[in-house]
TIPA-410311 format. One record per atom (N, C-alpha, C): residue number from 1; residue in one letter; atom name; x, y, z negated. Coordinates in Angstrom, 1 decimal, padded with zeros to 4 digits. Last residue first. Example, Ala and Ser with C-alpha at 12.3 -4.5 7.8 and 13.67 -1.06 7.14 Angstrom:
! TIPA-410311
> 2  s  N  012.8  -002.2  -007.1;
> 2  s  CA  013.7  -001.1  -007.1;
> 2  s  C  012.9  000.0  -007.9;
> 1  a  N  013.2  -005.7  -007.8;
> 1  a  CA  012.3  -004.5  -007.8;
> 1  a  C  013.2  -003.3  -007.8;
//
This chain:
! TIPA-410311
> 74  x  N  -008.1  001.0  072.5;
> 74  x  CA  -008.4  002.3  072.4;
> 74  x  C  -006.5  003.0  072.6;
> 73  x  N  -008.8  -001.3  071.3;
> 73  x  CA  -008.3  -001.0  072.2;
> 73  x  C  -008.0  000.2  072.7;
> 72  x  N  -009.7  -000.9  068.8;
> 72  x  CA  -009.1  -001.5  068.7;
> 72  x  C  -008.1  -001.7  069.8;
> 71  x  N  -012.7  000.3  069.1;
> 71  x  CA  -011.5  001.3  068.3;
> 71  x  C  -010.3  000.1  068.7;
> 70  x  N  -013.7  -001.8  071.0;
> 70  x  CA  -013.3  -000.1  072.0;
> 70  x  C  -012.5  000.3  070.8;
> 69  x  N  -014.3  -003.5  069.5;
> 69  x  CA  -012.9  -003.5  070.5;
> 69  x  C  -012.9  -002.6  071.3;
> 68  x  N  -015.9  -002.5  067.4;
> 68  x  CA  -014.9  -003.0  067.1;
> 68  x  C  -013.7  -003.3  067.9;
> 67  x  N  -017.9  -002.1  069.0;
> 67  x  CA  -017.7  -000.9  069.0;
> 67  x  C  -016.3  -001.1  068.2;
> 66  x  N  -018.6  -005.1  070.0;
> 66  x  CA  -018.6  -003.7  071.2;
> 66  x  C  -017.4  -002.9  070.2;
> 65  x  N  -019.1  -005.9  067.1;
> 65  x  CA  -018.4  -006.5  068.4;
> 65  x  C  -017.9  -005.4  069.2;
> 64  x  N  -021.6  -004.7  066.8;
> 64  x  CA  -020.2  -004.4  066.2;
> 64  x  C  -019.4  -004.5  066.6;
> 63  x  N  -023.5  -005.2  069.0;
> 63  x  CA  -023.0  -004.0  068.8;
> 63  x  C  -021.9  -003.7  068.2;
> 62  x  N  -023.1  -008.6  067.9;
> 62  x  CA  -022.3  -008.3  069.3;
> 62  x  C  -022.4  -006.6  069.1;
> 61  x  N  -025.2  -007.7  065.9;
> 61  x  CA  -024.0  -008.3  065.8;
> 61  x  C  -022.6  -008.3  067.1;
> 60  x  N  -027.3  -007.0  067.1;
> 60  x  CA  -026.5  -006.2  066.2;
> 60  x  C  -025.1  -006.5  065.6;
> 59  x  N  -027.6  -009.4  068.4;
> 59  x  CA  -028.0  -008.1  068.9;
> 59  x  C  -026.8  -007.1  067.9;
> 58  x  N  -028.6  -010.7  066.5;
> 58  x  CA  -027.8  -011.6  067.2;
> 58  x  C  -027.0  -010.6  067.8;
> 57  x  N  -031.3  -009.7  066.0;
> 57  x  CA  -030.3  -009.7  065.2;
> 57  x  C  -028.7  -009.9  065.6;
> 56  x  N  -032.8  -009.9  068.1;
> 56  x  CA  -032.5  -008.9  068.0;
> 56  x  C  -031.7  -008.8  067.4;
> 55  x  N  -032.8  -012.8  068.7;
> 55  x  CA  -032.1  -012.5  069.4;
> 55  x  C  -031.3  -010.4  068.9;
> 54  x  N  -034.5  -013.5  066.1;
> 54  x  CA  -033.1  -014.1  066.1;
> 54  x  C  -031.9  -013.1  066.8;
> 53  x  N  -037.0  -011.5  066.9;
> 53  x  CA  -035.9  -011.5  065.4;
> 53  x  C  -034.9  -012.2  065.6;
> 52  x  N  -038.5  -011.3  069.5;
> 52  x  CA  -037.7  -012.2  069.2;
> 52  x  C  -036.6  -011.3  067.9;
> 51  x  N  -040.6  -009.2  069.9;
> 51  x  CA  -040.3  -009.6  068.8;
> 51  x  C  -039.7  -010.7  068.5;
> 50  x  N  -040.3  -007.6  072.5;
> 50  x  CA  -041.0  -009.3  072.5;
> 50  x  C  -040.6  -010.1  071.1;
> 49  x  N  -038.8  -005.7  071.6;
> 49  x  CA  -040.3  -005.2  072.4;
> 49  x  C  -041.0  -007.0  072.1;
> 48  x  N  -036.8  -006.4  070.6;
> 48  x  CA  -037.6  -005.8  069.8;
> 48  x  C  -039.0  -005.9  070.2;
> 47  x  N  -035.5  -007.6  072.9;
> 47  x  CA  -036.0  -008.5  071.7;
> 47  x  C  -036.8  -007.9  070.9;
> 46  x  N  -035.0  -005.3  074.2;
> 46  x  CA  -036.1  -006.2  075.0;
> 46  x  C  -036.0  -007.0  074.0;
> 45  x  N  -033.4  -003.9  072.6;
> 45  x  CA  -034.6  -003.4  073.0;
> 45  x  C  -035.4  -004.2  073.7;
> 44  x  N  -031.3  -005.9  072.1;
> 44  x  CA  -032.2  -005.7  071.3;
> 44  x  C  -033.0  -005.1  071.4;
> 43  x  N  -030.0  -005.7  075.6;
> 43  x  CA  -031.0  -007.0  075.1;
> 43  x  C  -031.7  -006.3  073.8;
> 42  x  N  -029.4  -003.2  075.4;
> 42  x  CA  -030.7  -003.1  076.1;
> 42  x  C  -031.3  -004.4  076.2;
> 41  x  N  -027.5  -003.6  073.4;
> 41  x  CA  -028.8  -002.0  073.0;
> 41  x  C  -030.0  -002.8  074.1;
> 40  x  N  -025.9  -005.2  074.5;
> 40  x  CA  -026.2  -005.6  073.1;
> 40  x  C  -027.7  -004.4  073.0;
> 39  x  N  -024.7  -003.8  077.1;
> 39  x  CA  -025.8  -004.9  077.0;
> 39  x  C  -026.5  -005.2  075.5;
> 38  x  N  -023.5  -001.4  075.6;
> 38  x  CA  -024.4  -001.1  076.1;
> 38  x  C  -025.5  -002.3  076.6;
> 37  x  N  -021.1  -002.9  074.2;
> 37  x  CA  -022.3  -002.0  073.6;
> 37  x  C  -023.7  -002.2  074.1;
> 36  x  N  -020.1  -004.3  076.7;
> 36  x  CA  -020.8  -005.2  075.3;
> 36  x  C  -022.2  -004.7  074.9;
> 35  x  N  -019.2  -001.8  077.5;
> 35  x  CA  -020.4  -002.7  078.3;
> 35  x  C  -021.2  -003.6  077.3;
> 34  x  N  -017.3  -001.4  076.1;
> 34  x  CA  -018.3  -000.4  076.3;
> 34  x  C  -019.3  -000.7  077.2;
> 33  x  N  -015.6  -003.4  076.6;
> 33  x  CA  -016.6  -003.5  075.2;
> 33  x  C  -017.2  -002.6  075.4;
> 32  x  N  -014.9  -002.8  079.1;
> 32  x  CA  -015.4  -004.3  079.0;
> 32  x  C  -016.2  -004.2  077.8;
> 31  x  N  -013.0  -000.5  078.8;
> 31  x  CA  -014.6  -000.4  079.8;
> 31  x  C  -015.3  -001.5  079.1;
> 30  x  N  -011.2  -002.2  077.2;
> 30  x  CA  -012.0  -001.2  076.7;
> 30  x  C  -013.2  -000.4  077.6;
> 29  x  N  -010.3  -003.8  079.4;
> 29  x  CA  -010.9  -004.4  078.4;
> 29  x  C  -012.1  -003.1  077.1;
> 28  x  N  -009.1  -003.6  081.3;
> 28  x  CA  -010.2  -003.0  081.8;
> 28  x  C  -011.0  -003.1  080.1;
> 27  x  N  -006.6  -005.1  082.0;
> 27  x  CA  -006.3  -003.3  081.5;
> 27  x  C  -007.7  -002.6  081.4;
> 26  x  N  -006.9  -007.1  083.3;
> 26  x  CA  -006.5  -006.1  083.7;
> 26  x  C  -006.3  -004.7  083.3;
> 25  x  N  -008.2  -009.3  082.1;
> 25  x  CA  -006.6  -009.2  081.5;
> 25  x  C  -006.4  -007.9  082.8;
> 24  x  N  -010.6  -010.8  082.6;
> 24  x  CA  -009.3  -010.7  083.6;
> 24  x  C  -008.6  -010.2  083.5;
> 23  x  N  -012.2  -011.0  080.5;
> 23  x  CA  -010.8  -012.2  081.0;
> 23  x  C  -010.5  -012.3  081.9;
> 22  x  N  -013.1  -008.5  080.6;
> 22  x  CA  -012.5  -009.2  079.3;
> 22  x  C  -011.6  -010.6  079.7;
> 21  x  N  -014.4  -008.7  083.0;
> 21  x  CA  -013.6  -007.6  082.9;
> 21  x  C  -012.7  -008.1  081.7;
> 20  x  N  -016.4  -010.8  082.5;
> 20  x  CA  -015.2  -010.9  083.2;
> 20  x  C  -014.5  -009.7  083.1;
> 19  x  N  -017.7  -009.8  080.4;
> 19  x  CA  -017.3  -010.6  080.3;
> 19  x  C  -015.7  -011.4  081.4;
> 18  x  N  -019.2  -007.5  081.6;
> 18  x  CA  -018.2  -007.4  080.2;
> 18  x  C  -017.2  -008.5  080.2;
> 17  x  N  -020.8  -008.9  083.2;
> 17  x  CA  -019.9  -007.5  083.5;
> 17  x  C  -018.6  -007.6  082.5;
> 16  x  N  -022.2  -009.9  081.7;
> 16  x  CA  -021.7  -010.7  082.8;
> 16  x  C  -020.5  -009.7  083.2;
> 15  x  N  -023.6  -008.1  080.8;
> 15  x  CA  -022.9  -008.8  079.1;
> 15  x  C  -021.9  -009.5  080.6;
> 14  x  N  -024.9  -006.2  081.9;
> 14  x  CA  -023.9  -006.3  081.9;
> 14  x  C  -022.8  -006.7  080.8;
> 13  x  N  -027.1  -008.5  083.2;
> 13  x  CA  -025.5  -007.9  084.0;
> 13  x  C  -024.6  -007.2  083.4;
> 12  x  N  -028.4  -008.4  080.6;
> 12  x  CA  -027.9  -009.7  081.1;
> 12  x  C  -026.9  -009.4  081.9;
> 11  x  N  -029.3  -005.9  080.6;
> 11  x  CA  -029.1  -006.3  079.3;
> 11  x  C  -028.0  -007.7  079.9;
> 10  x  N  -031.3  -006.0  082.7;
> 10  x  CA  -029.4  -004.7  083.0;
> 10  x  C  -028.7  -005.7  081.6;
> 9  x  N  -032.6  -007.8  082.3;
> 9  x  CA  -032.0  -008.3  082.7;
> 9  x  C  -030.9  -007.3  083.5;
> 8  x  N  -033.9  -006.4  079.8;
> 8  x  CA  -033.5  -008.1  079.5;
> 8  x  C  -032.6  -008.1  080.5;
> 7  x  N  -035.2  -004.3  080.7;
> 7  x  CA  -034.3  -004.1  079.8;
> 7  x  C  -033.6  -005.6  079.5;
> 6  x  N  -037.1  -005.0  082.3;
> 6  x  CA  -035.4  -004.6  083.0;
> 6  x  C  -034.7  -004.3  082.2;
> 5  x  N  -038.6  -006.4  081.3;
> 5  x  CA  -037.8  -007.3  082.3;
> 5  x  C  -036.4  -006.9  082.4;
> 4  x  N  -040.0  -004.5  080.0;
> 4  x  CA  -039.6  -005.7  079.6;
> 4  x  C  -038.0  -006.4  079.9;
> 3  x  N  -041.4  -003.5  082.0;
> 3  x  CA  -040.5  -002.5  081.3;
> 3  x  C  -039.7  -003.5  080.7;
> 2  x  N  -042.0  -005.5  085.2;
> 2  x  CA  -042.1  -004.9  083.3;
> 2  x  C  -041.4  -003.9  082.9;
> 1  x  N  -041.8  -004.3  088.3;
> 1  x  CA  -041.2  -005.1  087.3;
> 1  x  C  -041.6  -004.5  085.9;
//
């Protein structure tokens, strides 16, 4: 598989990760944005690499996200 690929699609499990952890209200929610983080890094490293600019940017925007509900939950 690309180098490409696997940054797009750990990048994709674990925004899917995140996402249910976040609405299932179990107390998981601060794992759940420290997954945000970590999907938001490994999509903008596969948008960087395939010079998608929308997605990269898009990218930095959900990292705030991330790091705004791990202080928040915290």
């Amino acid at each position: 598989m690309k180098t490409q690929k696997v940054f797009e699609w750990l990048g994709v499990a674990t925004a899917i990760i995140y996402s249910l952890l976040v609405a299932s209200n179990t107390g998981l929610e601060f794992l759940g944005f420290g997954l945000l983080l970590t999907s938001s890094a490994l999509i903008g490293i596969w948008a960087y690499l395939g010079k998608h600019k929308g997605i990269l940017l898009l990218q930095f925007f959900y990292a705030t996200a991330g790091v705004i509900g791990m202080i928040r939950w915290q």
